[in-house]
N, C-alpha and C positions, 0 to 999 in steps of 0.2 A: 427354480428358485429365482427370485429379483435379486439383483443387485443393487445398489445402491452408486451409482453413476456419475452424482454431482454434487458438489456441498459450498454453501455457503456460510462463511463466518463473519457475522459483522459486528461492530462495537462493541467488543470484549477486551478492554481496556487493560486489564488485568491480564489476562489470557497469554501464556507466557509459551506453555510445551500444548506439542500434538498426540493424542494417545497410540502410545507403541503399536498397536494393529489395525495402525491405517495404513503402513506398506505395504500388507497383506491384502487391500480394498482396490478392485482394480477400477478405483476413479476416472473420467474423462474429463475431468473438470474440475478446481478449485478455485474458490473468489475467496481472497480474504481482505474486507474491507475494515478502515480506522480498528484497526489492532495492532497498535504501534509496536507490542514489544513482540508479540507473535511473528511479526514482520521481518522485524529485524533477525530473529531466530532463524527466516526460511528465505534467508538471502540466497540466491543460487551457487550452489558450490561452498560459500563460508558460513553458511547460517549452522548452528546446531542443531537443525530439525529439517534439513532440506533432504537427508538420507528417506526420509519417512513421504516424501513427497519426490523425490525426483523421478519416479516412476509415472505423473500422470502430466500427458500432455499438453492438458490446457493448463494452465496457471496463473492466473492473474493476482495481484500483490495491488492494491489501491490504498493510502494512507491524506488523510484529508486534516485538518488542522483545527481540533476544538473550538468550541461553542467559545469555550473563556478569551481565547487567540482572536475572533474576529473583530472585537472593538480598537482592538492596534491596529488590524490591516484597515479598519474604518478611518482612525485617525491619519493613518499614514497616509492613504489616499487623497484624502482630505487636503494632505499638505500641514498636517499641524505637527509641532516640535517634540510634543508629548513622547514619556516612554522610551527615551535615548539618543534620538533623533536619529543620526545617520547609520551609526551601529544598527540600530533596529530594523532600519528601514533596508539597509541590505541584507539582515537575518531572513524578513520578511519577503523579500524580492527571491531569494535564495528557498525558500520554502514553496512560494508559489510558483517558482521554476521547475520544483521538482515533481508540484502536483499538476503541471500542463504536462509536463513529460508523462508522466504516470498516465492521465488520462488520453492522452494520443497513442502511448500504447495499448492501452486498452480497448479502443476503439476502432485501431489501425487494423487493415484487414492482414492478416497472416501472408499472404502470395506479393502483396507489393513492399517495392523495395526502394523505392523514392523515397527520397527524404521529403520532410513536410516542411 
């Protein structure tokens, strides 16, 4: 019989809980990409859905920053005052600090141990 070894979740916005008998799925792999509330649910250790996932050893968690979000990181960039100015602009600095982290771990090879 096949298993089912890998799964990916992407932009399910809504997407809150994982279904109960997926701890039972012996997975090697989990992506779950811009599902912000999913995300937050399968935080390692404090999330309330990480029980249901702690079992599979890849796991990668990516959260990226709406369509609606990027005309502020446009202005920001930009240098223009729009949209709250400094407040914003380190909400924004703060946001995209967290998706280079995300994405370096993502991409970071599992065996090295250097920082980048």
């Amino acid at each position: 019989m096949t298993c089912l070894s890998s799964l990916k979740i992407g932009q399910c916005y809504a997407l809150e809980t994982l279904p109960d008998f997926l701890c039972k799925i012996p997975l090697q792999n989990l992506s779950i990409f811009v599902c912000l509330k999913l995300a937050e649910h399968c935080k390692e250790g404090s999330g309330e859905e990480w029980h249901k996932i702690s079992h599979i050893p890849n796991i990668k968690i990516l959260n990226i920053p709406s369509m609606a979000n990027r005309h502020i990181i446009k202005d920001i960039a930009e240098g223009q005052q729009s949209h709250g100015g400094a407040l914003l602009r380190n909400t924004v600095s703060q946001q995209l600090s967290a998706i280079v982290n995300d994405l370096i771990k993502l991409f970071k090879p599992e065996s090295s141990s250097s920082p980048i």
